[in-house]
N, C-alpha and C positions, 0 to 999 in steps of 0.2 A: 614273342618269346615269353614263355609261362616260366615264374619264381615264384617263389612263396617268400623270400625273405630278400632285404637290398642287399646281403653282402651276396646272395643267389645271383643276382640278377647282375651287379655289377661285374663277379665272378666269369658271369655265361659270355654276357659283350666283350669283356679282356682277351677271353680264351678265342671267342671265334671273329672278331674281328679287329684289335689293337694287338695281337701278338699272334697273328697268322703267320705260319714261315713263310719266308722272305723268298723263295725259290722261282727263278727265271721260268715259265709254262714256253713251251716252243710253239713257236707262231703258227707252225702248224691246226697245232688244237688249239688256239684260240678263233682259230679260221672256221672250226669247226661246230664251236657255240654262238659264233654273232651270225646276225643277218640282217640285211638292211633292207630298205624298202624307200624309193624315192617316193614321196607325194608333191613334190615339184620342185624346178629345177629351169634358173634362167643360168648365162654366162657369168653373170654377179653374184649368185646365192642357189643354195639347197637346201631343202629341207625334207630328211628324211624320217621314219622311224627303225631307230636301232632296239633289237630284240637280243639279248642274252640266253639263249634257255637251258643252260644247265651252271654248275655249280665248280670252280674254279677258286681254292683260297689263295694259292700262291698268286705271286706276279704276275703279269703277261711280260711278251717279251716288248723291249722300247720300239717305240713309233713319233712319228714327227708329224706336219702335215705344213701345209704351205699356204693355210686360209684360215682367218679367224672363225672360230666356233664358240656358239652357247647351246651348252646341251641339259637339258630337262627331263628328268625323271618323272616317267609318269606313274609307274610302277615298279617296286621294289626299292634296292640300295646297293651301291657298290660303294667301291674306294678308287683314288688316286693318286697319282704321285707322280710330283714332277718340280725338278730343280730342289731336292730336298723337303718337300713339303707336301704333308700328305691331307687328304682332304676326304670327309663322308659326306657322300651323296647321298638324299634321297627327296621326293616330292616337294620339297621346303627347301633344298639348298641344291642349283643349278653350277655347273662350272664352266669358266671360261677357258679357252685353247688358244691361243696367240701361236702365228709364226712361226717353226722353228725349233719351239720348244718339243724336250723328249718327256713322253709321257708313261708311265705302265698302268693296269688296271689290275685291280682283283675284287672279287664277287665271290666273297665267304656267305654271302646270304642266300643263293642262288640266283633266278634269274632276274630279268629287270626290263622294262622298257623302258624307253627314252625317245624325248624327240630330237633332232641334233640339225642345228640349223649353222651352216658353213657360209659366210661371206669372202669375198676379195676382198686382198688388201686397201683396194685404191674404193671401194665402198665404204669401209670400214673407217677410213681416213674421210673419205668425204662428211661424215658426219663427226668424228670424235676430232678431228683437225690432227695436230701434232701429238695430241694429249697420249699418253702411251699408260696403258692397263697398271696399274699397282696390286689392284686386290685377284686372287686365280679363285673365287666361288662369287656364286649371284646368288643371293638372298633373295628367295619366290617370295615375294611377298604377295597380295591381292593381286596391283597394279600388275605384276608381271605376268602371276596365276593367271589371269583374264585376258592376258594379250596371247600368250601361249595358247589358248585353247581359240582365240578369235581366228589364230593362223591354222591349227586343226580342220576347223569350220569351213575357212576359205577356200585351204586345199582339196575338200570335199568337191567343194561346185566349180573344181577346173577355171577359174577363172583368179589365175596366175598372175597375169600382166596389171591387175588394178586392187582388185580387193583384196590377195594377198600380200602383193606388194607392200600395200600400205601398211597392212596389218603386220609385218613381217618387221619392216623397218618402226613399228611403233614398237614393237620388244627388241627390238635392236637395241634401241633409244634408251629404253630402260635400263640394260643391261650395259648398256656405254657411263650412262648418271651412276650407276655402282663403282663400276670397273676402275675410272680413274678419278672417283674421289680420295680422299684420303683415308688410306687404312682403317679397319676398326682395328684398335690395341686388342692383341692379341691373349686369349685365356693362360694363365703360367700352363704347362706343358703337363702336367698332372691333374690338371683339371679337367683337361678335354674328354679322356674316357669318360670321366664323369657327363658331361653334357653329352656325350654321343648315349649314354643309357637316358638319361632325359627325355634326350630324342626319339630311342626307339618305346619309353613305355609311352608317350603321349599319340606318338604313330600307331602304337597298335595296341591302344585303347588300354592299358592296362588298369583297372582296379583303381590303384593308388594316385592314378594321371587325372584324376580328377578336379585336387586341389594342392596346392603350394604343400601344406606340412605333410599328407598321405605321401605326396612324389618324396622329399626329403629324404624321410624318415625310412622307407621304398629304401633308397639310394644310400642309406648309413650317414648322411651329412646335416649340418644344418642346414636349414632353410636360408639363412643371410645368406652360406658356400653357394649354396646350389644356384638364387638366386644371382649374384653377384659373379659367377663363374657363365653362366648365362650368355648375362648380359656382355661381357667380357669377350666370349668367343663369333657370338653372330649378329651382335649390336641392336639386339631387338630383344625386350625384356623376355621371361618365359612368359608372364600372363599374353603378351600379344602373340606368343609361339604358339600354345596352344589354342586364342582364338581362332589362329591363321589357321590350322590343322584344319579345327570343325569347319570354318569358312569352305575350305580345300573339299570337303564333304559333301558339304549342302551344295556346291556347283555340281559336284558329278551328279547327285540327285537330282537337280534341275536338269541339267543337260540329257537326263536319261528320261525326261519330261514329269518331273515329281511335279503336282498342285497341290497337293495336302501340307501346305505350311506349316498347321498346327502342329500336324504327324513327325514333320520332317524336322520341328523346333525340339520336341522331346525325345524322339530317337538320337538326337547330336547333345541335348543334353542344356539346351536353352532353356530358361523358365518360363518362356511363352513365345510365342509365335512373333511378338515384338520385339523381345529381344533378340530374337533370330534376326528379324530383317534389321533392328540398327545396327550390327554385329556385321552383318554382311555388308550393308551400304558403308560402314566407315573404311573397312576394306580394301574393295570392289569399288563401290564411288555408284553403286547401281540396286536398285530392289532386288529379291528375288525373282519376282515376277516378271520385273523388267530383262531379266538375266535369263530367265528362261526362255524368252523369246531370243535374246542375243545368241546361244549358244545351240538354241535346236531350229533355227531358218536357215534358209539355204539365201546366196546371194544372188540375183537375176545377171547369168553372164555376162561380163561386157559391160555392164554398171560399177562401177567404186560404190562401195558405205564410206562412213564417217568412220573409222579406226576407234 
């Protein structure tokens, strides 16, 4: 989204997506923008990709489901809402779906992909025990980032039953350690458009996203508000948000078989190619290099990797 000034820009996010009309879309047409695609599929679990392709600001109409779900944007952003609480999606923050609960969507930004990985209850139980979800968003972090794209990879080489398996229930995992730990304290309720323009100028590279006072000043706030509202809404300072972004970059680079480190360190905006890879290993927990191999091999059927 191009502004020229923060009250433009905060102005633009309000208007098109914290004060979208609230209007019920009939199921109909929203039937008629998704579309999904299995990439595999046991009696315990799914995992597909969901496609949005067009542009939708009101609500959809309510839907339930009867399996937990974590779903990950891979492209774009929508919104949520469910049990009075509404939540922005996008490549950095994943949401959870419990049981039961009624859900609506809207997609004022247009379209979106996503992956959307569905387990059973008595799966979902075997591993979190009694422990019941508190928080409805997952924070992409690296760890998550890289388990998501492991299960991608897996579902590529058909071999369902082991190496995705594994890989599948290692972001399970993840996404269980968020789900029912303890709340992050929530941003005061004024604040959040604020951090949702944060969000989108550091997503789509804006100018001013470069450094704490440009984004601020960008945004009409101080740097302490902006800061401190931050950290408040997704429990991860902004300096590690925007690391996470560029980290979020340099994989699809890799993945799309980048070897130009150097190239790949100053296009994202690194001072050197070292700071690139310790940026990404603190992450990731893995080199670039090393990472490139992870995310562009295929797995030998019928073999498990190490998750």
């Amino acid at each position: 989204m191009a502004a020229s000034s923060a009250e433009s820009i905060a102005e633009v996010y309000a208007k098109r997506i914290f004060l979208a009309p609230r209007v019920v879309i009939p199921r109909a047409y929203v039937r008629l923008v998704l579309s999904s695609a299995v990439l595999a599929a046991r009696p315990e679990f799914t995992v597909a990709a969901v496609t949005c392709r067009e542009d939708h600001r009101g609500w959809s109409a309510a839907e339930s489901h009867d399996r937990f779900r974590v779903v990950i944007v891979r492209r774009g952003r929508f919104r949520r809402q469910t049990g009075g609480v509404r939540a922005d999606l996008d490549p950095t923050v994943a949401y959870l779906g419990v049981p039961g609960e009624v859900e609506r969507f809207a997609h004022p930004a247009g379209g979106d992909i996503c992956t959307s990985v569905t387990v059973t209850p008595a799966l979902w139980r075997s591993m979190a025990g009694d422990r019941q979800p508190v928080r409805p968003i997952v924070y992409v972090d690296g760890a998550v980032d890289l388990a998501h794209r492991r299960v991608l990879v897996a579902a590529r080489t058909g071999d369902v039953d082991f190496a995705l398996a594994e890989r599948l229930l290692t972001l399970i995992g993840h996404a269980i350690t968020q789900a029912v730990a303890k709340p992050v304290p929530s941003a005061r309720s004024g604040d959040r458009p604020l951090v949702g323009a944060a969000r989108e100028a550091i997503g789509t590279g804006h100018p001013a996203s470069g450094a704490l006072l440009p984004l601020a000043a960008l945004l009409g706030v101080s740097p302490y508000r902006l800061s401190r509202a931050f950290t408040a809404e997704l429990g991860v300072s902004l300096t590690r948000y925007r690391n996470r972004v560029r980290v979020a970059r340099a994989l699809d680079r890799l993945e799309a078989g980048e070897t130009r480190l150097a190239m790949l360190a100053a296009d994202l905006g690194f001072a050197d190619q070292a700071h690139l890879c310790r940026t990404v290993r603190a992450h990731v927990g893995h080199t670039p290099t090393a990472l490139r191999r992870l995310l562009t091999r295929t797995v030998e059927p019928g073999v498990a990797s190490h998750p």
